[in-house]
C-alpha positions as CSV (number, residue, x, y, z in Angstrom):
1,X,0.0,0.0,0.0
2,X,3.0,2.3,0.1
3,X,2.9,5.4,-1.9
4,X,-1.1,4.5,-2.9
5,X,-3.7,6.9,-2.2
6,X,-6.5,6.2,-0.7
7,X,-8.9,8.4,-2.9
8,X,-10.8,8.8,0.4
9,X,-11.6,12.5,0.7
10,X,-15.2,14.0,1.1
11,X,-16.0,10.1,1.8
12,X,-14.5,11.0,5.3
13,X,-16.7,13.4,6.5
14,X,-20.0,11.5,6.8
15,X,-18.2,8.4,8.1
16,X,-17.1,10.5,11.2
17,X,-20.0,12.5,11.9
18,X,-22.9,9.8,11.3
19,X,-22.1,7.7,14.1
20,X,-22.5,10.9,16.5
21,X,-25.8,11.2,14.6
22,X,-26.7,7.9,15.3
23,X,-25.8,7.9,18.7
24,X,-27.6,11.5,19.0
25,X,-24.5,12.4,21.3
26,X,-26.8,12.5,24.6
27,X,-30.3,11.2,23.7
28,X,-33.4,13.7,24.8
29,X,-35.5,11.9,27.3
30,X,-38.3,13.0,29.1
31,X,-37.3,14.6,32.3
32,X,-38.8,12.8,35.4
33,X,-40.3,14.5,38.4
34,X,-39.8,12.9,42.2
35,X,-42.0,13.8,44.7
36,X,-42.9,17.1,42.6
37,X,-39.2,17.6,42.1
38,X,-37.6,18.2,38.7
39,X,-35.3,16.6,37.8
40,X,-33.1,19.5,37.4
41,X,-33.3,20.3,41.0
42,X,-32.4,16.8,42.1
43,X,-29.2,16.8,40.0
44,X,-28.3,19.6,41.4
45,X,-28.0,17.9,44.7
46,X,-26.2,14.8,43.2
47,X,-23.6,16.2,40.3
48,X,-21.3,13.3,40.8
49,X,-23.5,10.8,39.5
50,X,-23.9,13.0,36.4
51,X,-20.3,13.3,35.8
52,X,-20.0,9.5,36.1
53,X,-22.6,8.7,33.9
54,X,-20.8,11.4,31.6
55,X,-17.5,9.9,32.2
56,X,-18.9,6.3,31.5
57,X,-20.6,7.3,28.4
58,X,-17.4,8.8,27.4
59,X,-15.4,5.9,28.1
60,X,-18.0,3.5,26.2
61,X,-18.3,5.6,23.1
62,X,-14.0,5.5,22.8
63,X,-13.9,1.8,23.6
64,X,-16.3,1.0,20.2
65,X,-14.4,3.5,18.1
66,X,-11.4,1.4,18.9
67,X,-12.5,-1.9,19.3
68,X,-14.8,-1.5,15.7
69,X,-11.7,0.0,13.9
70,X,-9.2,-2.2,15.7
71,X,-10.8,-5.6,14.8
72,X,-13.1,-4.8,12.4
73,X,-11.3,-1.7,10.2
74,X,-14.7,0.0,10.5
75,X,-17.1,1.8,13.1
76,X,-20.2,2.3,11.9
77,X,-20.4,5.4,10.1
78,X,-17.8,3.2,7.7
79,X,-20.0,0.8,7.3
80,X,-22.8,2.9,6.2
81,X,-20.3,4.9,3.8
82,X,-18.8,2.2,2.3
83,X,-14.9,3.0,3.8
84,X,-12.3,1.3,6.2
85,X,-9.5,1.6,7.9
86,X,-6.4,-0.6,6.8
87,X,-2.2,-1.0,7.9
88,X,-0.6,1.0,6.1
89,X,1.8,-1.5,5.9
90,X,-0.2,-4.6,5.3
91,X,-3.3,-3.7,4.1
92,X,-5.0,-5.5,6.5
93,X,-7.3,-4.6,9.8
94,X,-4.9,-2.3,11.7
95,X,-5.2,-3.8,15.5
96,X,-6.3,-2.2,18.9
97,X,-2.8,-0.1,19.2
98,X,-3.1,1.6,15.9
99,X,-7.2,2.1,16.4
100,X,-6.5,3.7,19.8
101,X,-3.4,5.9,18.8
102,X,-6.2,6.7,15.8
103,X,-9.0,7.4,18.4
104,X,-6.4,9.6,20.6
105,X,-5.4,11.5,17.8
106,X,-9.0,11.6,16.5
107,X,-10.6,13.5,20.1
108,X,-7.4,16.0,20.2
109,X,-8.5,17.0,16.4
110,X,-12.2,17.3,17.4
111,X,-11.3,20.6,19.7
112,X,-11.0,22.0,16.6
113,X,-14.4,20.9,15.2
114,X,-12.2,18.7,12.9
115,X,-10.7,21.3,10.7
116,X,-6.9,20.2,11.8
117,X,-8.5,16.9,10.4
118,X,-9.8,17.9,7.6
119,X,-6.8,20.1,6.2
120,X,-4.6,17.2,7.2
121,X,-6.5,15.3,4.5
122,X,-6.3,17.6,1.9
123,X,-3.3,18.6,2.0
124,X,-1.4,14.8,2.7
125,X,-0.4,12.6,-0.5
126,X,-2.3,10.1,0.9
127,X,-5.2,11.8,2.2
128,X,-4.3,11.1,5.9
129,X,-4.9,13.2,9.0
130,X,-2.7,13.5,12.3
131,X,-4.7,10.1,13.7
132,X,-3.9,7.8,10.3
133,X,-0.1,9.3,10.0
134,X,0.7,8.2,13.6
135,X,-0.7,5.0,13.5
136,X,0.4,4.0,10.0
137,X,-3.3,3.6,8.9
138,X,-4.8,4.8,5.7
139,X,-8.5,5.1,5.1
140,X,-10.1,3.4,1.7
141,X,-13.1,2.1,0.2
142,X,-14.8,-1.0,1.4
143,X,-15.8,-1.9,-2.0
């Protein structure tokens, strides 16, 4: 796969933003009343169990980006797209190291509403960002 492109561009963008879609990032449910409490009020009185339920959401959302990508080569957003993620070197699924460096790499770019990411692809040979050039990965088509 060495000096190949992908010819992944534009395919990119949909196959990292539709499984935020999908998941619907924190979904709206109704908001339940105790004893003629909101449930506004009541967090208030118990934030930790908020941030843990934050913090474990968090935790499970990274932990299916890299095991999908790691053994798999695609999340679901890929899936739906039609793209994977392969070894640079061997073409192959790239493994739970080279998903998580990916995944690493892939929140640090998203303070930046993925525009690092997105010039990164643009403007590599291989149409790489900072996530797929530190873990030897390229992104291609499925098909």
């Amino acid at each position: 796969m060495d000096g190949q492109r992908s010819g992944v561009g534009w395919e990119r963008i949909p196959g990292q933003q539709l499984p935020l879609f999908l998941d619907g990032g924190a979904p709206a449910l109704p908001e339940p009343v105790e004893n003629g409490v909101p449930a506004a009020a009541a967090a208030a009185a118990a934030p930790t169990s908020r941030y843990r339920i934050s913090v474990a959401y968090g935790l499970f959302v990274v932990g299916c980006y890299i095991l999908l990508e790691g053994y798999l080569g695609q999340t679901v957003g890929k899936m739906a797209t039609g793209i994977k993620v392969v070894s640079e070197a061997t073409g192959a699924t790239p493994g739970i190291a080279a998903a998580a460096v990916r995944t690493v790499l892939r929140l640090v770019g998203g303070l930046f509403s993925d525009l690092v990411a997105f010039i990164c692809v643009l403007a590599s040979g291989k149409r790489q960002r900072l996530g797929d050039m530190a873990a030897h990965t390229l992104v291609v088509r499925a098909w």
